[in-house]
C-alpha positions as CSV (number, residue, x, y, z in Angstrom):
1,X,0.0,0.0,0.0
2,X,1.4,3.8,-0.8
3,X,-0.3,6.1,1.0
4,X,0.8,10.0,0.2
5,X,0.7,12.8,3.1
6,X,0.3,15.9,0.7
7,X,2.1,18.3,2.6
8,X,3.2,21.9,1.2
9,X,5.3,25.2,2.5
10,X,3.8,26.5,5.6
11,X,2.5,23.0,6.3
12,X,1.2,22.2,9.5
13,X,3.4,19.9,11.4
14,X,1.0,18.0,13.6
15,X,-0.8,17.5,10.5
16,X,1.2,15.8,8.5
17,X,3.7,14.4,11.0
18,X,1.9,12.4,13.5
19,X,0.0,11.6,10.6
20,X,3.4,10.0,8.8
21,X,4.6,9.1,12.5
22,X,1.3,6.7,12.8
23,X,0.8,5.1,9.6
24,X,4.3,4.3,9.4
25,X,3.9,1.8,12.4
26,X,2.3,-0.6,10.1
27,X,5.8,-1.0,8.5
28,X,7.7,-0.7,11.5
29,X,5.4,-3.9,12.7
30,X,6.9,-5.7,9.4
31,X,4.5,-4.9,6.2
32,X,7.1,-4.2,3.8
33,X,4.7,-3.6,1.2
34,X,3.0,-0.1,3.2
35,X,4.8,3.1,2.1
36,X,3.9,6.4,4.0
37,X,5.1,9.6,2.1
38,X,5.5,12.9,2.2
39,X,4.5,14.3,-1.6
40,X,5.2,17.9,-2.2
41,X,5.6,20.5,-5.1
42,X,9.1,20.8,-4.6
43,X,11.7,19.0,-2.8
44,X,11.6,20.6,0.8
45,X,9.0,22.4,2.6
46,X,9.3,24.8,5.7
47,X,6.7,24.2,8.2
48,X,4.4,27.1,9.6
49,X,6.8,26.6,12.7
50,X,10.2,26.5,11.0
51,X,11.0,23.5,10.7
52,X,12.5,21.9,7.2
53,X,11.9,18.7,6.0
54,X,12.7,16.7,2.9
55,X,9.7,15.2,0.2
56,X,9.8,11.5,-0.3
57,X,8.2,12.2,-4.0
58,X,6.6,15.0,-5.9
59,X,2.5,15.3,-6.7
60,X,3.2,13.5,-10.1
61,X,2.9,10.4,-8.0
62,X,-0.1,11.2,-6.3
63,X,-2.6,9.8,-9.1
64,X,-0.8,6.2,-8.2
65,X,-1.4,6.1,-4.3
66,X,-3.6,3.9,-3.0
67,X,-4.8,6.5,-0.5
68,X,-4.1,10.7,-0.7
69,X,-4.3,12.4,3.1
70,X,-3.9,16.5,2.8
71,X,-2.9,18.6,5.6
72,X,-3.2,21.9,6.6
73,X,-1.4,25.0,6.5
74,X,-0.7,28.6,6.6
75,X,-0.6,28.6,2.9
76,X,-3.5,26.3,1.8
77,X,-5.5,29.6,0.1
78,X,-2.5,30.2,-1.8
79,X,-2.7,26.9,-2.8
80,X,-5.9,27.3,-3.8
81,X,-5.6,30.0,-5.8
82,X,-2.4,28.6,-7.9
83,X,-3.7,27.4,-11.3
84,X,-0.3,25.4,-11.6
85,X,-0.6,23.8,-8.3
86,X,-4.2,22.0,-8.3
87,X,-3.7,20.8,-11.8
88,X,-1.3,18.3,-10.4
89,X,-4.1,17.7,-8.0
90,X,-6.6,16.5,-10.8
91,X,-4.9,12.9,-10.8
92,X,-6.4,12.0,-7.5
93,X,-9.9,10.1,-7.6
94,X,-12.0,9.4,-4.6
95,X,-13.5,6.2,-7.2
96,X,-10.2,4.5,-7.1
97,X,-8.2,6.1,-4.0
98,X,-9.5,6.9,-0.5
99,X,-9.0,10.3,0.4
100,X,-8.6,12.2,3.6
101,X,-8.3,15.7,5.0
102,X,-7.4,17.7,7.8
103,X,-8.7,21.1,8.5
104,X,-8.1,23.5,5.8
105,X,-7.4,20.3,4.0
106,X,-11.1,19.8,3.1
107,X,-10.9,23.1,1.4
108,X,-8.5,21.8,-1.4
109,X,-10.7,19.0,-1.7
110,X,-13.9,21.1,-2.1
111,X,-12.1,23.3,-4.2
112,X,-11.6,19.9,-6.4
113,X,-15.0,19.3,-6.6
114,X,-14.4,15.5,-4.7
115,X,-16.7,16.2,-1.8
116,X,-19.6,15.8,-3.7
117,X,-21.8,17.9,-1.4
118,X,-20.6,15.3,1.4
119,X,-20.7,16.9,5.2
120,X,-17.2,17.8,5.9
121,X,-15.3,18.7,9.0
122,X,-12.6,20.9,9.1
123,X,-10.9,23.3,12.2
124,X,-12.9,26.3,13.5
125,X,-10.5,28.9,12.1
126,X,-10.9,27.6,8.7
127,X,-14.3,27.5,8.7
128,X,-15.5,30.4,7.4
129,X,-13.8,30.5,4.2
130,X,-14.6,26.7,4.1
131,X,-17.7,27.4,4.1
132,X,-17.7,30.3,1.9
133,X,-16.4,28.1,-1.2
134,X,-19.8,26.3,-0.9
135,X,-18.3,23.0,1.6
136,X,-21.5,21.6,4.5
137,X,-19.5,22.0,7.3
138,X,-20.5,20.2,9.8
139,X,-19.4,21.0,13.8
140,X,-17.8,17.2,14.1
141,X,-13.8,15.9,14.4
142,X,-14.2,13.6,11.9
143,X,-17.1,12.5,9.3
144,X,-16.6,9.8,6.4
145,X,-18.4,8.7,3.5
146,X,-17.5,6.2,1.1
147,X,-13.9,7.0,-0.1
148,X,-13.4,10.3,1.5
149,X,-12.9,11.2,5.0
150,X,-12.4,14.4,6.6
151,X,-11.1,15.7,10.1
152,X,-11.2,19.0,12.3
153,X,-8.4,19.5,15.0
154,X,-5.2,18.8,14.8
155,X,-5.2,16.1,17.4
156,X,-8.2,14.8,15.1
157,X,-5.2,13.1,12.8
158,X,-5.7,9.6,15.0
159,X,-9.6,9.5,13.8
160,X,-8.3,9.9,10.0
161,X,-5.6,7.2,10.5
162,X,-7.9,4.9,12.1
163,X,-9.8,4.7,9.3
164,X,-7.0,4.8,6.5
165,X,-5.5,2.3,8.6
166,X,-8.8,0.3,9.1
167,X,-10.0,0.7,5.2
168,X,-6.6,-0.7,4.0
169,X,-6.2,-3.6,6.3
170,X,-8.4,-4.0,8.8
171,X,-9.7,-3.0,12.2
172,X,-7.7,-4.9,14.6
173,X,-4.8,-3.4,12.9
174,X,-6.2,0.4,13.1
175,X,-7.0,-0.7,17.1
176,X,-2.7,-2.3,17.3
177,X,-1.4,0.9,16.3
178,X,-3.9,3.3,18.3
179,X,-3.2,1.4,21.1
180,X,1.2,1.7,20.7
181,X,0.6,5.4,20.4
182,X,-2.1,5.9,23.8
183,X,-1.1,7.4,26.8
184,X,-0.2,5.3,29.3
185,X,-3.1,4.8,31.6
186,X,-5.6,5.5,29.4
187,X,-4.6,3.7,26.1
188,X,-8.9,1.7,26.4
189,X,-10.4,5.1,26.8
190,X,-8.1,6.5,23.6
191,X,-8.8,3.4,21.3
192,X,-12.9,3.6,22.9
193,X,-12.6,7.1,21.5
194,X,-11.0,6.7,18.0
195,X,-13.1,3.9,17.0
196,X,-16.3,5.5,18.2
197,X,-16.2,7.8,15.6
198,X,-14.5,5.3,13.1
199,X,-16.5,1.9,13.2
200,X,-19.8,3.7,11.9
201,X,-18.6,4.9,8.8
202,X,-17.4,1.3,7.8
203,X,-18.6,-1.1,5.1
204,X,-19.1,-4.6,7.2
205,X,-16.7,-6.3,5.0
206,X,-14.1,-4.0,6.8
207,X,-14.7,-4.5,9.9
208,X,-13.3,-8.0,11.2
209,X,-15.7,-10.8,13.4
């Protein structure tokens, strides 16, 4: 499985880092076939807190993920507005991909015309121009229909990697790595929590007996 963390300049870090930090366990536990990446226009991108990091691969391969998550960010507008930018966007496809995103994430998915009119969540100070470009926001940390999931909160990331995690192999391993990743002491009450909002957005063929 390739799943790409689309992550540009001005990037929030929780966003797209305890994102990558998550998903990645599934390889750490020994699936050499999952790949987390960061994708990003060029090859390193400056955090809205300063911090530098280096692109595993560019939005050309994007359209050949088997899931898309986008982050948030100071500069997501910008994004928006940059003709050159979300034409290398057009590749992804909630018909063949799932897709999920964080906060002002759900913007550049509206903006892509792959909500569909879908309820969408997304943080409270992107909200209003969210809902401005014509996006049903709804006052929720996470909502998910079909292929496409959406999150609010930066701490929301664990609800959207639940269910990547849950749609590409199964529940019990979604519950494994929300489990490694609890708080000590209250690692029930954190898995309780994620899957709460998780399990009722599944298909029963992905939830295991």
């Amino acid at each position: 499985m390739h799943i790409s963390i689309l992550t540009f300049d001005g990037f929030n870090d929780l966003d797209s880092l305890v994102a990558l930090g998550m998903l990645n366990r599934i390889a750490l536990l020994g699936d050499t076939d999952w790949r987390v990446r960061i994708a990003s226009p060029t090859a390193r991108v400056t955090s809205m807190n300063g911090l530098t990091i280096d692109a595993h691969e560019d939005l050309s391969q994007l359209a050949k993920a088997d899931a898309v998550l986008i982050g948030s960010g100071m500069k997501t507008r910008e994004v928006a507005n940059t003709p050159a930018l979300m034409e290398q966007l057009h590749g992804i496809d909630p018909t063949r991909q799932l897709l999920a995103a964080q906060c002002s994430g759900t913007y550049l998915l509206g903006r892509l015309g792959l909500l569909g009119g879908t309820p969408a969540c997304t943080d409270l100070t992107s909200k209003p121009w969210v809902v401005e470009s014509g996006v049903d926001v709804v006052p929720r940390a996470f909502a998910a229909r079909g292929n496409v999931a959406t999150a609010g909160g930066c701490l929301a990331s664990q609800y959207l990697v639940a269910w990547l995690i849950a749609r590409l192999k199964d529940v019990d391993a979604a519950r494994e790595v929300l489990h490694y990743f609890a708080p000590v002491g209250e690692k029930q009450e954190f898995i309780d929590r994620a899957l709460a909002h998780v399990l009722p957005t599944l298909e029963p063929a992905h939830v295991a007996d």
